[in-house]
Each structure stands twice: as structure tokens, then as C-alpha cells.
DOKOL-370218 format. One record per residue (C-alpha): residue in three letters; z negated, x negated, y negated. Coordinates in steps of 0.02 Angstrom, whole numbers, plus 50000, padded with zeros to 5 digits. Each point is the difference from the previous one (the first is absolute). Layout:
! residues N
alaZXY ...
This chain:
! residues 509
unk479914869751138 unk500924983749975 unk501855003349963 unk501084987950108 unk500864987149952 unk501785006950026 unk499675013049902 unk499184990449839 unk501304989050011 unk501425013050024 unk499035012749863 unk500014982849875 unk501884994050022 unk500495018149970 unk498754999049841 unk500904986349937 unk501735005650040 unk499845015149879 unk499214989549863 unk501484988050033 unk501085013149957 unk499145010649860 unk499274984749866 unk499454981850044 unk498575002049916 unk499245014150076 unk498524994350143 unk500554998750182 unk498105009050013 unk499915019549971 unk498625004049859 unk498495011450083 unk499315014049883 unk498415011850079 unk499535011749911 unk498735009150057 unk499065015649951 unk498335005650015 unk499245015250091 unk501755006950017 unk500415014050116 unk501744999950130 unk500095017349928 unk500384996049803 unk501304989750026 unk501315016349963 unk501604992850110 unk498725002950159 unk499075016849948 unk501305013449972 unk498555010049929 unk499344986149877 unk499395005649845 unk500254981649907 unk501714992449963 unk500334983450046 unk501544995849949 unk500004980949991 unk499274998650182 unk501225012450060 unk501324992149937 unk499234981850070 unk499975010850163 unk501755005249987 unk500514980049952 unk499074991850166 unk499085003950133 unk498645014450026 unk498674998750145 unk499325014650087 unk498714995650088 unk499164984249892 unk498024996749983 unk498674990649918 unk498894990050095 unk498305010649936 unk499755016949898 unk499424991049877 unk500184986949872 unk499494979750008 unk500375000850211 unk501645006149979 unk500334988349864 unk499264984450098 unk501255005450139 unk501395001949920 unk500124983049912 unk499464990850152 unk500805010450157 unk498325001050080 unk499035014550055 unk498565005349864 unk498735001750141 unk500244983250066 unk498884996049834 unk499285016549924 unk499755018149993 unk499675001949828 unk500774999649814 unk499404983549883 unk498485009449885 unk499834996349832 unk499634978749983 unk500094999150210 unk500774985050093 unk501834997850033 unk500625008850133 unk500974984050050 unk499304986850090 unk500364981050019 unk501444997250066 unk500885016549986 unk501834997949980 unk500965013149857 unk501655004049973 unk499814991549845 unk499624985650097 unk501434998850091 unk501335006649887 unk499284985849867 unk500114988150146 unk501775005350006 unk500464996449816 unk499555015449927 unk499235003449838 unk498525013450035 unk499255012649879 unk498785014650027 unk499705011249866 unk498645015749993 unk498725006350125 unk499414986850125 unk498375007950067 unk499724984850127 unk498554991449925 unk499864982749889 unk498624987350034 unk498765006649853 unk498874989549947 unk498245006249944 unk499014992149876 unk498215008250098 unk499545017450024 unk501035015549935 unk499165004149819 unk501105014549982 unk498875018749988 unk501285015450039 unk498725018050032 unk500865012650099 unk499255016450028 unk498104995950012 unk500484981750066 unk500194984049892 unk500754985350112 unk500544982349940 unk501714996749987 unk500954983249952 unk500105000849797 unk501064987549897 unk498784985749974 unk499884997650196 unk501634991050012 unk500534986449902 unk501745005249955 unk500504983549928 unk500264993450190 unk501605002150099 unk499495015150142 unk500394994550159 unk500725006650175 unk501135011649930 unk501745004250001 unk500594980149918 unk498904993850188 unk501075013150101 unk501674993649950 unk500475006049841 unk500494986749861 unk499505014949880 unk499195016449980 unk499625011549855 unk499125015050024 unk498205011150006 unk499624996050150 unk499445017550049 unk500285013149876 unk498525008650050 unk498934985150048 unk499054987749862 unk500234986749909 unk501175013549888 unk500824985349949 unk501904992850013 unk499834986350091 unk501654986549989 unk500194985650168 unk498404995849999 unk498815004649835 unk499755016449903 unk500905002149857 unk498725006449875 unk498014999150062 unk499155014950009 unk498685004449901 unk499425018550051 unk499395008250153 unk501055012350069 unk498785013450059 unk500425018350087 unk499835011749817 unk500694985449869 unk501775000350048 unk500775008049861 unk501505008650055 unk500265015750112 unk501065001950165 unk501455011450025 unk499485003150168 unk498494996650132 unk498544987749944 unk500074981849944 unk499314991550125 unk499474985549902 unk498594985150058 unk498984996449875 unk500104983449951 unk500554987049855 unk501535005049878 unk500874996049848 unk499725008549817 unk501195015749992 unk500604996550191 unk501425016650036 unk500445005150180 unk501405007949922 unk501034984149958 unk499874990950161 unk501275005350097 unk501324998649844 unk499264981749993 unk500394996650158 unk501685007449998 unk500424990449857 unk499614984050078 unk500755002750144 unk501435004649900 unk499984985149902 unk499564988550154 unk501745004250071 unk500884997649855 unk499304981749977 unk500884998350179 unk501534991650038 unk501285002150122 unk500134982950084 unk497914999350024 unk499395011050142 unk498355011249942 unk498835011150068 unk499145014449923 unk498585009550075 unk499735015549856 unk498445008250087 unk499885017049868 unk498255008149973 unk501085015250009 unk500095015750053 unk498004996350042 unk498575007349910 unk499525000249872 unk501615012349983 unk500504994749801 unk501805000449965 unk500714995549848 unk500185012549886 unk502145000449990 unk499495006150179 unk499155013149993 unk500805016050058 unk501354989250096 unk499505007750176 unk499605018150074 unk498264992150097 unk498894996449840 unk499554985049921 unk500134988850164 unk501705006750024 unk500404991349806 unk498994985950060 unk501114997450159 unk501555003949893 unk499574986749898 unk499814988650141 unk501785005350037 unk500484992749819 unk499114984950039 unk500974996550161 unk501585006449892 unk499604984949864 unk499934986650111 unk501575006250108 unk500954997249831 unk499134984049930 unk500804992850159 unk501475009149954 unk500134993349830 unk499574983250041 unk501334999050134 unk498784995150142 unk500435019950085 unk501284992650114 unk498794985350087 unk498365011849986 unk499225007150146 unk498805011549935 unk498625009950110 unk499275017049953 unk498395004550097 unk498075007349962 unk498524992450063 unk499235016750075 unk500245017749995 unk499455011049842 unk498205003049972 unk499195018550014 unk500565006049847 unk501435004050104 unk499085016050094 unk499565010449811 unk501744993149923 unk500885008350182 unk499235016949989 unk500285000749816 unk501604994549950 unk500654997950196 unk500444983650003 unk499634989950151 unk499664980349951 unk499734996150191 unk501715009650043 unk500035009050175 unk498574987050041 unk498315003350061 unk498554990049876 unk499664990549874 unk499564981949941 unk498614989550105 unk500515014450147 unk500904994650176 unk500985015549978 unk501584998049978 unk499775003149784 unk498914986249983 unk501274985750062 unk501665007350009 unk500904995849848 unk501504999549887 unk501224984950022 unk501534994149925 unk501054983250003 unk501414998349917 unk501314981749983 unk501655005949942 unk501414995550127 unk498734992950127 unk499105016250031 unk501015014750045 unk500065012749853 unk499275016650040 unk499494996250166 unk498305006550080 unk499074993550142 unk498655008250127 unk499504982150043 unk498044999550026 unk499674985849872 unk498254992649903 unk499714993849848 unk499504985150091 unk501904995650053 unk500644996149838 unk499164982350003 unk501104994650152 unk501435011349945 unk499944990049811 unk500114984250094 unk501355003950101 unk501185006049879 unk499464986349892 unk500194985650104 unk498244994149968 unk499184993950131 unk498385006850089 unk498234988150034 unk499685005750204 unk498335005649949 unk500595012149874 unk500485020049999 unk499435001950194 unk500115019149960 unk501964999849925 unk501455004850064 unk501784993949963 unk500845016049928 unk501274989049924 unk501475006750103 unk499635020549993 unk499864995149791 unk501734993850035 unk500645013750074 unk500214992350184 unk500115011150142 unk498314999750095 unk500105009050193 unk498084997949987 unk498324999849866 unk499524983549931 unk498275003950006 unk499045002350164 unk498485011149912 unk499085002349861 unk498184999849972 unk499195015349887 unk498224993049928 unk499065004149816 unk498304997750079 unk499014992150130 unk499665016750084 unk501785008650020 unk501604990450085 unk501695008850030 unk501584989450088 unk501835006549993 unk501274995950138 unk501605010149992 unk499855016449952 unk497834999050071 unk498724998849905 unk498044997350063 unk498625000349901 unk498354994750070 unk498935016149913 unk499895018950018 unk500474997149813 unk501404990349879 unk499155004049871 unk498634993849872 unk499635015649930 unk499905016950027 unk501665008749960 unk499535015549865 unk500255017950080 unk501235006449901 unk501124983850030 unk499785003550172 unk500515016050005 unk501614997349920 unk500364986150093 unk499255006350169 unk498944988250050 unk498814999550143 unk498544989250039 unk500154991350148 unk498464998250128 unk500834985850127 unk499414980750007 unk501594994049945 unk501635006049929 unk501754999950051 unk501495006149910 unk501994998950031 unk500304996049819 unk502015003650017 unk499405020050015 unk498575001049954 unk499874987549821 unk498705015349929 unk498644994950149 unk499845018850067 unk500224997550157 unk498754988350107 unk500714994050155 unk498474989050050 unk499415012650155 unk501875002250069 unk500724979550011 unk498404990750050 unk501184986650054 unk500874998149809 unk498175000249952 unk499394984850089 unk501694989849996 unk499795000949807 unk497954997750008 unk500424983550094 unk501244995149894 unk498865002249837 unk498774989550071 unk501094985450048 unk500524999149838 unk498305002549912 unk499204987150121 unk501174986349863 unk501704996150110 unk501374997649842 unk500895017150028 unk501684993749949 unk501274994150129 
């Protein structure tokens, strides 16, 4: 949603006023940090799960500085659609279902409009740095030659003479908006490579293949593709590479040029390998130290802008781009933690675990300290929310999905919700909408897969043998109790609405 002009206008001259009166160097523009983790549960952030088994201090205290939503969600359970709609304020399933696979097309098309776009538009200087997992423009020199054999099966596989790496890669993040990126691309995803704006920084020379890694997880499987990677290539060091660039990005900053940073960490998601001053760090295993030390991570870049003196004019924005992955059902029962919180689900589910997430913004002496809000609020609102507070100005085509939260960031006193509804979706197949304190999903089922026993039994779960489902969230935020049979008119008011707004209306007022 478009903010209006009254407010940009008043939200600017108010900008200004305080930078007036604090330095006349400092940028009339606020600076825009996301960082955002990966496969992270609303459950391990501690300050929300009084029976968290992982410390968090630095996104406590972050939590405790600005402002803490309750009820915030990705766009998807999982990873490249929730991505896509975050940085352009648009519905995932207005384009795709699916996550990018290893060498696949960008998820953007022509034409799509980022928040890099506009922010850069606006003046800004715009940086992202680590996992990007939205596809480049790969260019293939014929056939894949690669040979990978797994189990009785050998299949071909791009290998590192099918791309000439001397060429610039196309369609990725420096086409989206970004003047610069550094980063992996996916951590778990070929080329195993650092790639730097446009062009890897070493070429690879070996193939990556499902038995020739070379190191050992702490936790789970790896998860690797096979494909192309460089000589002595270490999971282990690339999320302290990417922490130390982002680190050293914002202390190249200055105060009187605006920037934005989108920090997308390959972090807390598999494969689980923290670093070894880590380990030990949490009471849930080794993706308890792995989410600790995504704490740190957030902890070193709240005091690079610290240090640099940019903390003052920094808004900076905390989320996850899905719930935690099903690890979280064995690391529950053992060491009874619960990464998904009081939620029902996990990633790529429509239950409430796969989507519902932890969120965080914090701008000090714009956003009230300490406060907490029960707003329902998406991912996909930060892209008109940025702009607002910003002052940067919106193409009419873009964000059709976004709402303004500008004002309930503020602190203003709201008598009503921004946001009409919210659309559930991780595949074709299963569609849930939230109005209020409803919920309907479309399915006898949230789910993806099969809950284990013994996690149902703890948690007491029941299958559900209705066409649809229907929930009053407010009491019921577990999904026990199916209301579907006893409000047939909640039912079809919120079937109706889903379909007007899959049927491609822009949902934003």
C-alpha cells in the first residue's frame, strides 16, 4: 500500500528536523539493515519462548531496544518464494510455487520492481551480502558433463568446465537492485564458490559430489547438490565470511550517505555446523550453538552500526524466511525445545509453524523501545513500509501485495488493522487466508507431511477428516480445535475472500 502523501511528507520533515538538530552531516534518509535468517523457528528466539533452550541475548536485547511483532509471517514455508516476496512486496504465488534448484532461472522476472530498486532510486547506496537463493541467468556451454552415482543411480550433473567462469553471470542480485553483492549464493546449492557483484571469485575446479565433502556435520545431513566447487572449499567459514563483510561493509559507510543492507544468513539452516567457539553454547544440541551463533551474528552487526555511529539513523529489521525444518520434532522430544514455539508445523507447511515467524524492528527514538505489537503483518509489507519511512517514492506498478506499516513502526495509535487478510500458500495444492482472529485453509490438512506419533502425542494432535479448515487463531494458535462444521458462514466468507484475491486483484488498499 502506497503511503500518502501527508504522511511521507510529514514522516520526512520530522526526519530532517532531528538530523537538523543532532549533526549536519548525518542523512535526512534513515539507513535500512535486514537481516534475515534462515530456517529459523518463532520458538528460538528466547525473549518469546519462556521455555527456550538457546540464549539469544543480542536479539533479546534488539527486542527490548524496538519493536517486537507477534503475529508476523513469511510469504511461503520455504526459501527463494519468500525471499522473492519480501524484496519486491508481491505475493510468491503470483509467480511460483517452488525454491530456485541448483543452476535454475531467476525467480524474478522482467520488470519486477525490488526494494533495492527503489531505495537506489531514492539515493541510496545498496548492498546484499550472503545467501540469495533466487536464481542468476547461467549460461551453459552444452549439455551437463558432470557424472555424480548415488545409490545404484549415476545422473549428470553440471561440472566445472560447463560454464565459462571468465564471463560476468547474469540476472542476479546486481539486475535486482543491488549496486553490490558478495556471497555463496546458496550455502547448500552449487557453484561452491564466493561469488562478488557479478563474477566468482576463484573458478572452480572440482565436482562437488554427495561422499567427497570432507568435513562432518554437528547435526542432521548436509544437504548438498552436487555440482562444481573450488579446491579445499569449507562450509564451515561461510557464515564468518559473510559476517565479516557485512561487518566491514558498514564500516566503509558514512553518515551523510543513506545505505541499504540486505544480510540474508545461511543460518540456523542445515547443514547444522557451528563454529567451533560455539559449541556447547545452548541446551538443544548443535543447532541450538548454530542458532546461538546466529544470535552473535545479529549481535556484530548491531555494534558495527554502533561503532560506526550510523545506530541512531538505522532502521534495522529482524525476520526468518520460514519456520524451522523437521529437525525440530527429534530435537523437541529430546532436549524439549520447541523451534516452532506453541505453533502447529513446520517449514513448506500452511500450519501455522511453517509461516509464522520471528520479527523485530528496531530505530532508536523513532520506534518505541520495548514495545510489542499483535498487529497481523507479512514479510511482504516492509517494501511499502521502507518507502514510507524513507521518503522514497513508489513506481504504481510496484509492491501490489504491501502494506504501509509505517505508522504502527512509529508507535501511532491504530483503532483498526492495517492489513485486511493474509494469504497462507507453500504449494499449489494447500491455501489458508487469515482475517482477524480466522483462519481457513482450503484442505482436511495444513500440513506437508505426516506429523511423527510421538510428536503428536505430546502435543495432542488430531487428524482432521473435514474439506476445509477453520480455526480462531486468538484461542486456539495450537490448531486443536476445528471449527469448520460449526461457522459454515466464517467458512465461506473467508473461501470467497481467498479466491478474490488469488484470482490477481492487488490485495493492498
Amino acid at each position: 500500500m502506497k503511503a500518502s502523501l501527508i504522511f511521507v511528507l510529514a514522516t520526512v520533515g520530522f526526519i530532517n528536523t532531528a538530523c537538523q538538530n543532532s549533526t549536519p552531516l548525518q542523512s535526512a534518509k534513515p539507513n535500512i539493515v535486514i537481516i534475515y535468517a534462515d530456517d529459523m523457528g518463532y520458538g528460538d528466539l528466547a525473549i518469546q519462548n519462556p521455555e527456550s533452550k538457546i540464549p539469544t541475548p543480542f536479539l533479546d536485547q534488539m527486542a527490548r531496544e524496538g519493536m517486537r511483532f507477534t503475529d508476523a509471517h513469511s510469504s511461503s514455508g520455504i526459501c527463494s518464494p519468500s525471499r522473492y516476496a519480501l524484496l519486491t512486496g508481491t505475493y510468491h504465488w503470483r509467480r511460483q510455487h517452488d525454491i530456485v534448484n541448483s543452476f535454475g532461472k531467476p525467480f524474478f522476472a522482467e520488470g519486477d520492481i525490488s526494494i533495492g530498486d527503489v531505495l537506489r532510486t531514492s539515493g541510496y547506496q545498496t548492498a546484499a551480502i550472503g545467501k540469495w537463493h533466487l536464481g542468476w541467468d547461467w549460461e551453459l556451454k552444452g549439455a551437463p558433463t558432470g557424472e555424480v552415482t548415488s545409490g545404484t543411480k549415476t545422473v549428470k550433473v553440471v561440472g566445472p568446465n560447463d560454464i565459462d567462469w571468465s564471463q560476468p553471470i547474469k540476472g542476479g542480485p546486481t539486475a535486482r537492485g543491488f549496486d553490490t553483492y558478495f556471497g555463496d549464493g546458496t550455502i547448500n546449492f552449487p557453484p561452491y564458490v564466493w561469488v562478488e557483484n557479478d563474477r566468482v571469485t576463484e573458478v572452480p575446479t572440482e565436482l562437488m559430489t554427495y561422499d567427497n565433502i570432507g568435513f562432518e556435520t554437528k547435526e542432521g545431513e548436509w544437504e548438498f547438490r552436487p555440482g562444481p566447487k573450488v579446491k579445499g572449499w569449507n562450509p564451515y567459514e561461510v557464515l564468518p565470511t559473510l559476517t565479516k563483510k557485512a561487518v566491514s561493509y558498514i564500516k566503509d559507510q558514512t553518515a551523510d550517505q543513506p545505505f541499504f543492507l540486505y544480510f540474508a544468513l545461511p543460518s540456523p539452516h542445515a547443514p547444522i555446523i557451528p563454529s567451533e567457539e560455539f559449541d556447547g553454547k545452548s541446551q538443544a544440541g548443535a543447532y541450538g550453538d548454530f542458532m546461538v551463533q546466529t544470535d552473535w551474528v545479529a549481535g556484530q552487526v548491531l555494534q558495527a552500526l554502533k561503532d560506526q555511529g550510523l545506530e541512531e539513523n538505522t532502521i534495522v529489521i529482524f525476520t526468518a524466511d520460514n519456520g524451522t525444518e523437521a529437525y525440530a520434532w527429534p530435537r523437541a522430544l529430546k532436549y524439549g525445545h520447541f523451534s516452532m514455539g506453541d505453533f502447529r508445523g513446520l517449514k513448506r507447511d500452511v500450519w501455522e509453524g511453517g509461516h509464522h515467524i520471528p520479527f523485530i524492528v528496531k530505530w532508536p527514538g523513532q520506534i518505541p523501545a520495548g514495545s510489542v505489537s499483535d498487529q497481523l503483518l507479512s514479510q511482504i509489507d516492509i517494501m511499502a513500509t521502507v518507502a514510507a519511512l524513507s521518503g522514497s517514492e513508489m513506481p504504481e506498478k510496484a509492491a501490489p501485495d504491501s502494506y504501509d506499516f509505517s505508522q504502527v513502526w512509529l508507535g501511532q495509535p491504530s483503532d483498526k488493522p492495517v492489513r485486511e487478510a493474509l494469504v497462507h500458500n507453500t504449494n499449489a495444492k494447500i491455501w489458508g487466508i487469515r482475517k482477524g482472529d480466522w483462519l481457513y485453509i482450503n484442505d482436511s490438512t495444513g500440513g506437508l507431511r505426516k506429523i511423527p506419533a510421538d510428536f503428536n502425542e505430546l502435543r495432542g494432535y488430531t487428524d482432521f477428516d473435514t474439506p476445509g479448515l477453520l480455526f480462531n487463531i486468538k484461542e486456539d494458535s495450537g490448531q486443536r480445535q476445528n471449527l469448520y462444521t460449526s461457522d459454515s458462514e466464517k467458512v465461506s466468507e473467508l473461501a470467497e475472500l481467498l479466491e478474490k484475491y488469488r484470482s490477481g486483484m492487488s490485495t493492498a488498499k
